[in-house]
C-alpha positions in Angstrom: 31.2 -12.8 55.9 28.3 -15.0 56.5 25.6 -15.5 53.5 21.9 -16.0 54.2 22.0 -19.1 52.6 24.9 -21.2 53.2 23.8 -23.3 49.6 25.0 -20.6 47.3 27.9 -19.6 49.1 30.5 -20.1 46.5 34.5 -18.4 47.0 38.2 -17.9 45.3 41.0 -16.8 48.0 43.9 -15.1 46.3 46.9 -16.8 46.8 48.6 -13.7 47.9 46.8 -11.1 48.4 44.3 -11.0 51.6 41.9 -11.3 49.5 38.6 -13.1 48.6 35.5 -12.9 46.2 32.6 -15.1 47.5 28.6 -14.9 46.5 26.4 -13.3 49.1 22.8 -14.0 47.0 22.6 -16.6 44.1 23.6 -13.7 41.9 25.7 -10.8 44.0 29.4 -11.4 44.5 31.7 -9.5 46.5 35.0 -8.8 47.2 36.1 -9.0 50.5 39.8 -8.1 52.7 39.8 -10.8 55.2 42.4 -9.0 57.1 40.5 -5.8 57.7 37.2 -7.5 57.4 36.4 -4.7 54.9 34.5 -4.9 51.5 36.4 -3.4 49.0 33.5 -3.8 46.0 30.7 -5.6 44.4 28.7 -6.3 41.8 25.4 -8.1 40.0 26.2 -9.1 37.0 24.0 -10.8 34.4 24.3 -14.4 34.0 21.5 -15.4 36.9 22.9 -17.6 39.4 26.5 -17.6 40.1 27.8 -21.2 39.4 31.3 -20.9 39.3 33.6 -17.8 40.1 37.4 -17.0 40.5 39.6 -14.1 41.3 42.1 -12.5 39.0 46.2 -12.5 40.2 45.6 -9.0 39.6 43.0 -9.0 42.7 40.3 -6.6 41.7 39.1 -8.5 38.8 36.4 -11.3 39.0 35.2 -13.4 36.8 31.7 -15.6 37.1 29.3 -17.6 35.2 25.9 -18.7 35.8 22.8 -20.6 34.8 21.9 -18.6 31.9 24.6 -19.8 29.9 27.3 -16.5 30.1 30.1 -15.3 31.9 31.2 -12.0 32.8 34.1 -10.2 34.1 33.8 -7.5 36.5 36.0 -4.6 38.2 34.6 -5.6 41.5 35.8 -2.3 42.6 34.9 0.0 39.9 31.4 -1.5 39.8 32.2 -2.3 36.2 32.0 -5.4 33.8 34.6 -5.2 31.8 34.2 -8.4 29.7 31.8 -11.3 28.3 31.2 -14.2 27.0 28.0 -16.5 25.8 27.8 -20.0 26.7 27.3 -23.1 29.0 30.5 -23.0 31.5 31.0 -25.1 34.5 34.2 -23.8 35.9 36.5 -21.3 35.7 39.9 -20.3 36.5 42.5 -17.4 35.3 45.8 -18.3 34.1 48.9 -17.3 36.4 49.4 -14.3 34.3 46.1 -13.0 34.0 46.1 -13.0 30.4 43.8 -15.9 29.9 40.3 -16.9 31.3 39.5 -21.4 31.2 36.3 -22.1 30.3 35.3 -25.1 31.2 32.3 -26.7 28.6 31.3 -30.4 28.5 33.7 -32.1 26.5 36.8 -29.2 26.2 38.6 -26.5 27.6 38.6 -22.6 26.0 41.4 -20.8 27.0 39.8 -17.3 26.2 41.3 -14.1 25.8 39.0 -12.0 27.9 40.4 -8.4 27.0 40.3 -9.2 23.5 36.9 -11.5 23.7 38.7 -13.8 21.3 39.7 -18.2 21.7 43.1 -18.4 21.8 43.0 -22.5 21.8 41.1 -25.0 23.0 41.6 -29.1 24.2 38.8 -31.6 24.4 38.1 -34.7 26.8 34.7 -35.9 25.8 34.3 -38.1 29.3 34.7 -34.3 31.0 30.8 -33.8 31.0 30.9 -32.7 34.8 31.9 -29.3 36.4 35.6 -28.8 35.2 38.3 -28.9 38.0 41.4 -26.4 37.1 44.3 -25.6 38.9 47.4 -23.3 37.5 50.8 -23.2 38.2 53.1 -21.2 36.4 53.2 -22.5 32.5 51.2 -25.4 33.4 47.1 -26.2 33.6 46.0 -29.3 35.7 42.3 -29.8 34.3 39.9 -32.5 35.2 35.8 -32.9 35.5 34.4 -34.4 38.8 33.7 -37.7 38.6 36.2 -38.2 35.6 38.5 -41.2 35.9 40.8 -38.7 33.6 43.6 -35.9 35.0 45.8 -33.6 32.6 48.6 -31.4 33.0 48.2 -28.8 29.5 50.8 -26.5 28.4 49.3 -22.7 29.2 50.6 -21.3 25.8 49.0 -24.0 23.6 46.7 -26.2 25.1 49.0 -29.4 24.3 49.0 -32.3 26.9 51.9 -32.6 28.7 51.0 -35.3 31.0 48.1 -37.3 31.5 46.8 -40.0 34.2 44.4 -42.4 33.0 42.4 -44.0 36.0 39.4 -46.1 36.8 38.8 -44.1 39.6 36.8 -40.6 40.2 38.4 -37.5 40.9 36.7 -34.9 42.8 39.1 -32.1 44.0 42.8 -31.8 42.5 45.2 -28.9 43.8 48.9 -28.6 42.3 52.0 -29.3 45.2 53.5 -25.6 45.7 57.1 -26.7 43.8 54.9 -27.6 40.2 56.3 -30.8 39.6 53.7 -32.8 41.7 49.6 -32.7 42.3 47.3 -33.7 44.8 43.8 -35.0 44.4 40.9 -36.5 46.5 39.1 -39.4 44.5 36.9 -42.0 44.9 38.1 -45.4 44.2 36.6 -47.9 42.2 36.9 -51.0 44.8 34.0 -49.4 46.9 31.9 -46.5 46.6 32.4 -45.5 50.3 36.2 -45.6 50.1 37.9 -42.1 49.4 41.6 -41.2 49.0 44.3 -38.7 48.4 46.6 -39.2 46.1 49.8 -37.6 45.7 51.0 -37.5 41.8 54.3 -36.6 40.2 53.9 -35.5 36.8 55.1 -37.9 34.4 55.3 -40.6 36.5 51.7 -43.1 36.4 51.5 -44.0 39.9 50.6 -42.1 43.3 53.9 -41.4 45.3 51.5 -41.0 47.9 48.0 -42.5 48.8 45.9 -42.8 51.9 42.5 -43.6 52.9 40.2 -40.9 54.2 37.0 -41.0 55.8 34.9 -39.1 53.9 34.0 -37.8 50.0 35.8 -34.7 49.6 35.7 -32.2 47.1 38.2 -29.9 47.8 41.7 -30.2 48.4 44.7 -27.5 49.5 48.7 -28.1 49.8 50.2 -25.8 52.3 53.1 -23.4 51.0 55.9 -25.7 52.5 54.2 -29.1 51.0 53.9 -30.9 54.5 50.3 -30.6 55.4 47.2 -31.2 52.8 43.5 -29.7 53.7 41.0 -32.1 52.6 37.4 -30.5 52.8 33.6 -32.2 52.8 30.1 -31.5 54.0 31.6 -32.0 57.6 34.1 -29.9 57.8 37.6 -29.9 56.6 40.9 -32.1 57.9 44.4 -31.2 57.7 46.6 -34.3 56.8 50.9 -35.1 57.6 52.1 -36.0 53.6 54.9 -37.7 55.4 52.7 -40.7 57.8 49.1 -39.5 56.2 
């Protein structure tokens, strides 16, 4: 499972399924049973280098976009793209159900219909001008751009704002708790720009139930199923951190 070029190696674990969809070249993705260490499909789609990528609940299904401005959705397995859209997107996530693909654009979310090729509705943030950070868990969307000093929980059927934290700090990674009603996020604070933290949020409340320093800029974050342990990851390697002493 190693890539020739560690720069483009770019993934989406299923969060069931023993399965993962990872770039092999700047623009060949495929889909991979960790367990049996067997590939079970692949593809080369059209949209030059693979930026962003992520696996549908459905687990044959992958979407990606890349630097020339479109995204695609395969049937890793069939060999087949089943879907398409044109236009500068810097993330990308499915909804829980599958129904609906998040395009993340500078300044706004689409929440896009990919069987149909159709918007179904769309929310803007003009300070998200960086690579969009999503998360999904059940009816809820947790969106965000790195670097933003901005974090929203969205409603899945309607794009409305449910919650909303408004910061002076910078997110980088942001990962919803397992029971939905809290989120964790790595950011960089605004009292030095060599001090990082993680933050633990409960939606609807403004303040961190939960904060502690950590050593290093990280831009990815992961809560484990039973909420107890949080995987911070950076250019060094990743850390595994106690949510109850940090």
């Amino acid at each position: 499972m190693k890539t020739e070029n560690r720069s483009y190696a770019l993934s989406s674990l299923h969060h069931e399924l023993p399965l993962v969809a990872r770039t092999i070249t700047p623009q060949e993705v495929v889909l991979l049973d960790w367990t049996e260490q067997a590939e079970k499909g692949r593809f080369r789609g059209r949209v030059g280098t693979v930026t962003a990528l992520t696996l549908h609940p459905e687990g044959k299904l992958v979407a990606v976009a890349g630097d020339a401005d479109r995204v695609e959705v395969w049937d890793a397995v069939a060999k087949e793209q089943v879907g398409a859209f044109e236009g500068k997107v810097s993330g990308l996530r499915f909804t829980p159900d599958g129904k609906l693909l998040l395009l993340g654009q500078v300044g706004r979310v689409v929440a896009w219909d990919w069987r149909s090729g159709e918007p179904v509705w769309q929310a803007e943030e003009k300070a998200f001008i960086h690579p969009a950070l999503f998360d999904c868990h059940g009816s809820q969307i947790l969106w965000s751009a790195m670097g933003a000093a901005n974090l929203l929980v969205l409603d899945a059927a309607n794009g409305s704002v449910v919650h909303r934290w408004d910061t002076r700090h910078e997110f980088m990674a942001i990962a919803f708790h397992p029971d939905g009603k809290r989120v964790a996020a790595t950011i960089n604070t605004v009292r030095s720009p060599l001090l990082h933290q993680f933050v633990l949020l409960r939606v609807g409340d403004d303040l961190p139930t939960r904060e502690f320093p950590i050593p290093f800029m990280s831009v990815s974050v992961a809560v484990s199923p039973g909420g107890g342990t949080v995987a911070t990851g950076d250019a060094r390697g990743g850390q595994l951190w106690g949510t109850a002493r940090g």
